[in-house]
N, C-alpha and C positions, 0 to 999 in steps of 0.2 A: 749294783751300783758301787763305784771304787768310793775307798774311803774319803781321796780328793775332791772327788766328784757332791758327794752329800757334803764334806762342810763348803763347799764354794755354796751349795742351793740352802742348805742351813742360814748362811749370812745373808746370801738374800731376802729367805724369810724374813729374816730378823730386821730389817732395813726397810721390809715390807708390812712391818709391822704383825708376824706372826700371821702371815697369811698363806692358804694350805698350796703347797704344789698344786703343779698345774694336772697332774695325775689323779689326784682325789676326784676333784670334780668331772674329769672325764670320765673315772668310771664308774662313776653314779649316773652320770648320762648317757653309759652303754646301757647299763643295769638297768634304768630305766627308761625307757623307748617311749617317748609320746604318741599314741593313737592320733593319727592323722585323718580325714575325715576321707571314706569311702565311698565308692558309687552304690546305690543299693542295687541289688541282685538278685530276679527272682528265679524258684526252681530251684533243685538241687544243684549241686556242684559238676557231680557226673553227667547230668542232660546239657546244663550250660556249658560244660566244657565240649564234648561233643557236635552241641549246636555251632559253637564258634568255629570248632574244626570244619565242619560242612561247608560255612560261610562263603558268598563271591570271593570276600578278598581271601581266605586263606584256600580254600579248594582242596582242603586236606580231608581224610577219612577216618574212622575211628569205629571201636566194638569192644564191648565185655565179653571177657573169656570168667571163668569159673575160678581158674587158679594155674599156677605153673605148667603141670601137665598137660593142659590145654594148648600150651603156645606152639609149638611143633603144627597139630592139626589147623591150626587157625593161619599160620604160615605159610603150609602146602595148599590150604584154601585159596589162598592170596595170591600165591606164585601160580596155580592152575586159570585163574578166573583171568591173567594177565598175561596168558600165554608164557612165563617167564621159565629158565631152566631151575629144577630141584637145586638150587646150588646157591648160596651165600656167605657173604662175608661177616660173620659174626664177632664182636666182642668178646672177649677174654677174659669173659663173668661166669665165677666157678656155679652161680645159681643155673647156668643152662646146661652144666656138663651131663648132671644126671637125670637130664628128659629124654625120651624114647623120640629120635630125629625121623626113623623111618628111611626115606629114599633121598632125604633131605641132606647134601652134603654141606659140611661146614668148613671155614679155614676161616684164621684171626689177623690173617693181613690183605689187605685194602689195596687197591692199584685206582689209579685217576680214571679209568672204565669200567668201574665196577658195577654193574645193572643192578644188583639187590644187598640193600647191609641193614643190619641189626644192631639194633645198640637200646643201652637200655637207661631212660631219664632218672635224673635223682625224684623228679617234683611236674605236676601239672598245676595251669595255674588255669582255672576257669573264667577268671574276669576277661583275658589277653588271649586263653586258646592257646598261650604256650607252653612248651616242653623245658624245663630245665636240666642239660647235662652237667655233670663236672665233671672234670679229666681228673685221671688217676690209672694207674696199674689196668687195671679192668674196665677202663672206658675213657680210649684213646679218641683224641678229637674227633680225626678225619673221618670216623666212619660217620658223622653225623653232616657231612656235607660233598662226600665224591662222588657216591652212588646215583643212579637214576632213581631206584626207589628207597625211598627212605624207611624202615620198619623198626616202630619203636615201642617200646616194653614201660609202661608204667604202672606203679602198684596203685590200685584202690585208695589206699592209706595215704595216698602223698598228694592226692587232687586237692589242694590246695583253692581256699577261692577268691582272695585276692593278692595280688604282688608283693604286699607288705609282707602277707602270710609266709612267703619264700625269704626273704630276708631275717624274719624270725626266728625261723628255723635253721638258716644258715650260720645264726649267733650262738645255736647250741652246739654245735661240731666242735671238738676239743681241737682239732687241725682244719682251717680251710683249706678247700682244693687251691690249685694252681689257676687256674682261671674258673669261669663260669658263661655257659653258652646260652642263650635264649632261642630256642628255635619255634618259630610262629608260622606256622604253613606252608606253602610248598614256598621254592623259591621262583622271584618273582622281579619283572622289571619292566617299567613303561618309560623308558629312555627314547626310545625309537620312536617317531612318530607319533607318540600319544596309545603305542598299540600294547596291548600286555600279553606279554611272554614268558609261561613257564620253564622251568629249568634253566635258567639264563646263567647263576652262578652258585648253582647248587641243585638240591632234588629235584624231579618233576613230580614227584608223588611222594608222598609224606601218607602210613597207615598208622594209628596209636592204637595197641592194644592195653586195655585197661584190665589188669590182675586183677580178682578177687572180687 
């Protein structure tokens, strides 16, 4: 703050009767965050979250893998089961460079027809079934919306179980990201006659594999 700047709000105070900036009190009300009343939730986080995934309205799928190593296999699982080619658009997350891909070819840029992409969530939220990205260096938007199939990487650690719980968490990052993306199922639209259509403005298929 310039030295102008502090005595023009100094006199304030003082006119204000020695009453504290408007900065103290905000950030004792960052500091402390009021618990806001929740929906109760029964079941673990990993089954609820899951269950949600399956659900009519999101029609998305999901499975635990072991750990890292596993992702490659559970991929080619994927891409076989859906007649798809070995070949994807991956993200530019140095955690995948050192997995054994096998026949599985990769490249980290994305075209507006790209049938299969990877990308990998900061955060799972159980209550909502959805996926939270943030863009950064290593997890560029688009790959979470051009694709036909959508396949995405979340850690065990981050199934969060309710929405609040993601904004918590977002308070402890020393830099926030640039934006923040909520992805909730496949994509979806009943515009048209009342009839519902997947892939209308984004994925038709959404898989989450859960780390760990």
């Amino acid at each position: 703050m310039s030295g102008a700047r502090a005595r023009i709000l100094a006199r304030i105070r003082e006119a204000n009767g020695g009453a504290p900036p408007v900065g103290d009190p905000l950030a004792s009300r960052l500091a402390d965050q009021p618990r806001h009343v929740r929906p109760a939730l029964d079941g673990d986080s990993r089954a609820l979250f899951l269950a949600r995934l399956a659900s009519p309205t999101l029609t998305a799928s999901g499975e635990s893998i072991a750990g890292w190593a596993d992702v490659p296999g559970a991929i080619d699982t994927y891409l076989a089961r859906h007649a798809l080619a070995p070949r994807i658009a991956a993200v530019p997350d140095p955690r995948l460079d050192g997995l054994s891909w096998g026949r599985i070819v990769r490249h980290d840029a994305i075209g507006r027809d790209e049938p299969v992409s990877l990308g990998i969530a900061e955060a799972a939220i159980a209550e909502t079934g959805s996926l939270v990205f943030c863009s950064g260096p290593s997890s560029p938007t688009l790959f979470s919306y051009l694709a036909l199939h959508h396949l995405a990487i979340v850690e065990a650690r981050m199934l969060l179980r309710h929405m609040e719980d993601w904004w918590a968490h977002l308070r402890t990052r020393s830099t926030p990201p640039r934006n923040v993306n909520f992805v909730t199922g496949t994509s979806g639209t009943a515009d048209i006659e009342a009839m519902l259509v997947r892939g209308a403005h984004g994925p038709r298929f959404l898989h989450v594999l859960i780390v760990g």
